[in-house]
mmCIF file of the C-alpha atoms, coordinates in Angstrom:
data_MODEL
# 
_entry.id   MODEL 
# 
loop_
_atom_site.group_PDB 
_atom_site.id 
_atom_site.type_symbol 
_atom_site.label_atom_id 
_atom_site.label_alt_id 
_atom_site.label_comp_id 
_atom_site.label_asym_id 
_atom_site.label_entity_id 
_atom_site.label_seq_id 
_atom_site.pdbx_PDB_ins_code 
_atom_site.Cartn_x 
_atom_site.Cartn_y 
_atom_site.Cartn_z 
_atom_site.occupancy 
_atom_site.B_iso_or_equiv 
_atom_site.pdbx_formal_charge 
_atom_site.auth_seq_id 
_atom_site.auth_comp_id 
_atom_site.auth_asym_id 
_atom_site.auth_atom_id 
_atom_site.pdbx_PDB_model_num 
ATOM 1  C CA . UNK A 1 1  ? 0.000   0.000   0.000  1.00 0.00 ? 1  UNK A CA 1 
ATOM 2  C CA . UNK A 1 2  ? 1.657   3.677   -0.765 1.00 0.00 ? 2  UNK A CA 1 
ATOM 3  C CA . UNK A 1 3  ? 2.048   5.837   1.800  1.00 0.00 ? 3  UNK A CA 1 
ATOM 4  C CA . UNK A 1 4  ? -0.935  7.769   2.965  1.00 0.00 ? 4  UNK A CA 1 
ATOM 5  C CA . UNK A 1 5  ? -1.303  11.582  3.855  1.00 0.00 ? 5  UNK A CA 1 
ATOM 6  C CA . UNK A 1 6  ? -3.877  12.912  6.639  1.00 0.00 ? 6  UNK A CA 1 
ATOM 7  C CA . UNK A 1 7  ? -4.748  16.467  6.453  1.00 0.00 ? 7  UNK A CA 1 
ATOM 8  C CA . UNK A 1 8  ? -7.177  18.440  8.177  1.00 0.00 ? 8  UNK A CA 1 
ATOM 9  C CA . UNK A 1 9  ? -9.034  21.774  6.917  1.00 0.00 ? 9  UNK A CA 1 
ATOM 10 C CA . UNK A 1 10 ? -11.173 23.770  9.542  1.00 0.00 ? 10 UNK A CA 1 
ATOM 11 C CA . UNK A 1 11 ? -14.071 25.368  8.279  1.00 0.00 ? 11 UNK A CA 1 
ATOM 12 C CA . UNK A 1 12 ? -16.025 26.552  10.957 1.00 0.00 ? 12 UNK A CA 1 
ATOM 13 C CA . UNK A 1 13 ? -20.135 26.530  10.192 1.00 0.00 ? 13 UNK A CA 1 
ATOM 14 C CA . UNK A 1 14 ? -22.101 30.052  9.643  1.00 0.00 ? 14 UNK A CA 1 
ATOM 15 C CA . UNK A 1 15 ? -25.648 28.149  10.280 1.00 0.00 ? 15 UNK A CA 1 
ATOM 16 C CA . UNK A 1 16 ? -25.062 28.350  13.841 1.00 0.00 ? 16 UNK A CA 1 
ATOM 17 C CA . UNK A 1 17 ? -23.398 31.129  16.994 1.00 0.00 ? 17 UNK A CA 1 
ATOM 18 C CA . UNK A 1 18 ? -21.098 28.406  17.538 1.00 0.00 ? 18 UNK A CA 1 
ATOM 19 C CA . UNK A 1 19 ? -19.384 27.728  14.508 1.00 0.00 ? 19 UNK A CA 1 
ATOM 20 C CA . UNK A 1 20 ? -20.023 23.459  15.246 1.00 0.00 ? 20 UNK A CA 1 
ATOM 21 C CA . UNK A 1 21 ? -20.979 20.899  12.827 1.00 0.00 ? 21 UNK A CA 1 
ATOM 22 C CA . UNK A 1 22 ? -22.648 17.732  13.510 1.00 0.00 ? 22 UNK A CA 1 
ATOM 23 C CA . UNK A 1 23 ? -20.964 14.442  12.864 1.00 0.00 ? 23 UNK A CA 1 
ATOM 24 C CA . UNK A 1 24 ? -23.145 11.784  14.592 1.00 0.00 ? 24 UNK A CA 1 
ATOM 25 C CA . UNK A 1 25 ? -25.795 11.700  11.775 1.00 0.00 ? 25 UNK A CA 1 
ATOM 26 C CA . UNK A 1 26 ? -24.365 10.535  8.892  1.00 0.00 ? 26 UNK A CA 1 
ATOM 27 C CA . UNK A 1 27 ? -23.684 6.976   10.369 1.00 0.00 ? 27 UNK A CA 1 
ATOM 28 C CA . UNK A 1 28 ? -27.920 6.672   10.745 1.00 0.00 ? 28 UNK A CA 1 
ATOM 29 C CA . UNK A 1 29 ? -28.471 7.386   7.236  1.00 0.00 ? 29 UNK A CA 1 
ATOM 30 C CA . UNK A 1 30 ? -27.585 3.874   6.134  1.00 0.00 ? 30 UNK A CA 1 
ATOM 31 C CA . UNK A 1 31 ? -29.328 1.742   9.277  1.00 0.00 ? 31 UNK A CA 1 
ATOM 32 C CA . UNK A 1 32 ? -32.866 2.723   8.089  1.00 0.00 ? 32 UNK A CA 1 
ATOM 33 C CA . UNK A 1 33 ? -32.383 1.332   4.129  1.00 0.00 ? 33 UNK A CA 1 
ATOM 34 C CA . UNK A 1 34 ? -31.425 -1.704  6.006  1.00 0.00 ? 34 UNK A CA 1 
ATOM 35 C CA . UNK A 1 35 ? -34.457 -1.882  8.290  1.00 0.00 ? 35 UNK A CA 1 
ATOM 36 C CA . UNK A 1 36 ? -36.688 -1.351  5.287  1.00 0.00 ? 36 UNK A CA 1 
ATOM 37 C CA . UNK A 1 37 ? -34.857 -4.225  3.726  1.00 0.00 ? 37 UNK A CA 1 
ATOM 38 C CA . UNK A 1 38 ? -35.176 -6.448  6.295  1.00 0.00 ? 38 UNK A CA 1 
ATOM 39 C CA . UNK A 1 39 ? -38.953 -5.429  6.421  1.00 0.00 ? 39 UNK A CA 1 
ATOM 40 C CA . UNK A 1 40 ? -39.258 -6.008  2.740  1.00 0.00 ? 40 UNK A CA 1 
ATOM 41 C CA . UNK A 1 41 ? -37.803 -9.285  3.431  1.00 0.00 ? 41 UNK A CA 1 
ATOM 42 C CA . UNK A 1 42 ? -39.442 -10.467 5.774  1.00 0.00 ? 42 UNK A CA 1 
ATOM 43 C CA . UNK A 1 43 ? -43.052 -10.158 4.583  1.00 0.00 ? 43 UNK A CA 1 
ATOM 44 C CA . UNK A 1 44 ? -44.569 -12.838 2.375  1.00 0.00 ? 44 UNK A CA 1 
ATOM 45 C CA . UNK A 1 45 ? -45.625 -10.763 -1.130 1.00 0.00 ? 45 UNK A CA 1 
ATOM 46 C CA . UNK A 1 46 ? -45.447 -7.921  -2.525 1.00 0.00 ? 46 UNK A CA 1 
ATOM 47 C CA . UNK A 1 47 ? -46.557 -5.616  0.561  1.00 0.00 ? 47 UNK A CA 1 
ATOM 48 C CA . UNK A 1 48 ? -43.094 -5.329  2.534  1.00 0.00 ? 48 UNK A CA 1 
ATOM 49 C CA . UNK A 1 49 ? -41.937 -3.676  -0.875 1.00 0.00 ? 49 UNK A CA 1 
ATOM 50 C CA . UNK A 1 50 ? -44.102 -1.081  -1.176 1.00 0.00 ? 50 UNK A CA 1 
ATOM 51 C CA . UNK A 1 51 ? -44.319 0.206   2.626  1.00 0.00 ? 51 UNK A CA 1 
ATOM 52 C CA . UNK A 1 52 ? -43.228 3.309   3.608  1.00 0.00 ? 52 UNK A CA 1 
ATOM 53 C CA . UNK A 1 53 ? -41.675 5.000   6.524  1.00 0.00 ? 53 UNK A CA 1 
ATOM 54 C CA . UNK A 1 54 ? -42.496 5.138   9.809  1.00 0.00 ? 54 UNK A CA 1 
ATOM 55 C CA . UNK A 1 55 ? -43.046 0.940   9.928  1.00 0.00 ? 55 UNK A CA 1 
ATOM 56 C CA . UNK A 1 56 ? -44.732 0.631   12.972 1.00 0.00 ? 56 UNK A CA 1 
ATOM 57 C CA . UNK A 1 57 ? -45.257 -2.557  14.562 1.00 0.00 ? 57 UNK A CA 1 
ATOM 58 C CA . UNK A 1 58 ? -49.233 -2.526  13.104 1.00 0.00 ? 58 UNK A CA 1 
ATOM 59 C CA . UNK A 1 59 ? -48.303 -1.555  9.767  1.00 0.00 ? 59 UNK A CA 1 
ATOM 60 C CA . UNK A 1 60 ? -45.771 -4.964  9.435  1.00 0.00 ? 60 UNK A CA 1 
ATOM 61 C CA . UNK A 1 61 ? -48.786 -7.091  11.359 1.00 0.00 ? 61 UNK A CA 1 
ATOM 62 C CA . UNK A 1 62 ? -51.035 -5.583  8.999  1.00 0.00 ? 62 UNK A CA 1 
ATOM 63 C CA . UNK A 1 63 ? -48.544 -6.215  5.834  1.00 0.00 ? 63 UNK A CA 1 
ATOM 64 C CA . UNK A 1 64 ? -47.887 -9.524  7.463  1.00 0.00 ? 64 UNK A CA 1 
ATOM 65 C CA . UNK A 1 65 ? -51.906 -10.309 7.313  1.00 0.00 ? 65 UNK A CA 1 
ATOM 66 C CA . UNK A 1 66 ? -52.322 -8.879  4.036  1.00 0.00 ? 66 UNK A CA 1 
ATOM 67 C CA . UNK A 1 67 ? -54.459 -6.843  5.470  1.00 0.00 ? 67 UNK A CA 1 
ATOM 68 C CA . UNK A 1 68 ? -53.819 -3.402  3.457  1.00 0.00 ? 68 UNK A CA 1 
ATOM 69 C CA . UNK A 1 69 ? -53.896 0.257   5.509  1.00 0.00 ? 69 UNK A CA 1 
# 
Protein backbone atom coordinates (compact mmCIF):
# COMPACT_ATOMS: atom_id res chain seq x y z
CA UNK A 1 0.00 0.00 0.00
CA UNK A 2 1.66 3.68 -0.77
CA UNK A 3 2.05 5.84 1.80
CA UNK A 4 -0.94 7.77 2.96
CA UNK A 5 -1.30 11.58 3.85
CA UNK A 6 -3.88 12.91 6.64
CA UNK A 7 -4.75 16.47 6.45
CA UNK A 8 -7.18 18.44 8.18
CA UNK A 9 -9.03 21.77 6.92
CA UNK A 10 -11.17 23.77 9.54
CA UNK A 11 -14.07 25.37 8.28
CA UNK A 12 -16.02 26.55 10.96
CA UNK A 13 -20.14 26.53 10.19
CA UNK A 14 -22.10 30.05 9.64
CA UNK A 15 -25.65 28.15 10.28
CA UNK A 16 -25.06 28.35 13.84
CA UNK A 17 -23.40 31.13 16.99
CA UNK A 18 -21.10 28.41 17.54
CA UNK A 19 -19.38 27.73 14.51
CA UNK A 20 -20.02 23.46 15.25
CA UNK A 21 -20.98 20.90 12.83
CA UNK A 22 -22.65 17.73 13.51
CA UNK A 23 -20.96 14.44 12.86
CA UNK A 24 -23.15 11.78 14.59
CA UNK A 25 -25.79 11.70 11.78
CA UNK A 26 -24.36 10.54 8.89
CA UNK A 27 -23.68 6.98 10.37
CA UNK A 28 -27.92 6.67 10.75
CA UNK A 29 -28.47 7.39 7.24
CA UNK A 30 -27.58 3.87 6.13
CA UNK A 31 -29.33 1.74 9.28
CA UNK A 32 -32.87 2.72 8.09
CA UNK A 33 -32.38 1.33 4.13
CA UNK A 34 -31.43 -1.70 6.01
CA UNK A 35 -34.46 -1.88 8.29
CA UNK A 36 -36.69 -1.35 5.29
CA UNK A 37 -34.86 -4.22 3.73
CA UNK A 38 -35.18 -6.45 6.30
CA UNK A 39 -38.95 -5.43 6.42
CA UNK A 40 -39.26 -6.01 2.74
CA UNK A 41 -37.80 -9.28 3.43
CA UNK A 42 -39.44 -10.47 5.77
CA UNK A 43 -43.05 -10.16 4.58
CA UNK A 44 -44.57 -12.84 2.37
CA UNK A 45 -45.63 -10.76 -1.13
CA UNK A 46 -45.45 -7.92 -2.52
CA UNK A 47 -46.56 -5.62 0.56
CA UNK A 48 -43.09 -5.33 2.53
CA UNK A 49 -41.94 -3.68 -0.87
CA UNK A 50 -44.10 -1.08 -1.18
CA UNK A 51 -44.32 0.21 2.63
CA UNK A 52 -43.23 3.31 3.61
CA UNK A 53 -41.67 5.00 6.52
CA UNK A 54 -42.50 5.14 9.81
CA UNK A 55 -43.05 0.94 9.93
CA UNK A 56 -44.73 0.63 12.97
CA UNK A 57 -45.26 -2.56 14.56
CA UNK A 58 -49.23 -2.53 13.10
CA UNK A 59 -48.30 -1.56 9.77
CA UNK A 60 -45.77 -4.96 9.43
CA UNK A 61 -48.79 -7.09 11.36
CA UNK A 62 -51.04 -5.58 9.00
CA UNK A 63 -48.54 -6.21 5.83
CA UNK A 64 -47.89 -9.52 7.46
CA UNK A 65 -51.91 -10.31 7.31
CA UNK A 66 -52.32 -8.88 4.04
CA UNK A 67 -54.46 -6.84 5.47
CA UNK A 68 -53.82 -3.40 3.46
CA UNK A 69 -53.90 0.26 5.51
Amino acid sequence: MPPVAAAEENTPATTNPLGVKGVGEAGTTGSLAAVMNAIADAIPGPAGYTMNMPASPEKVWAACRGVAK
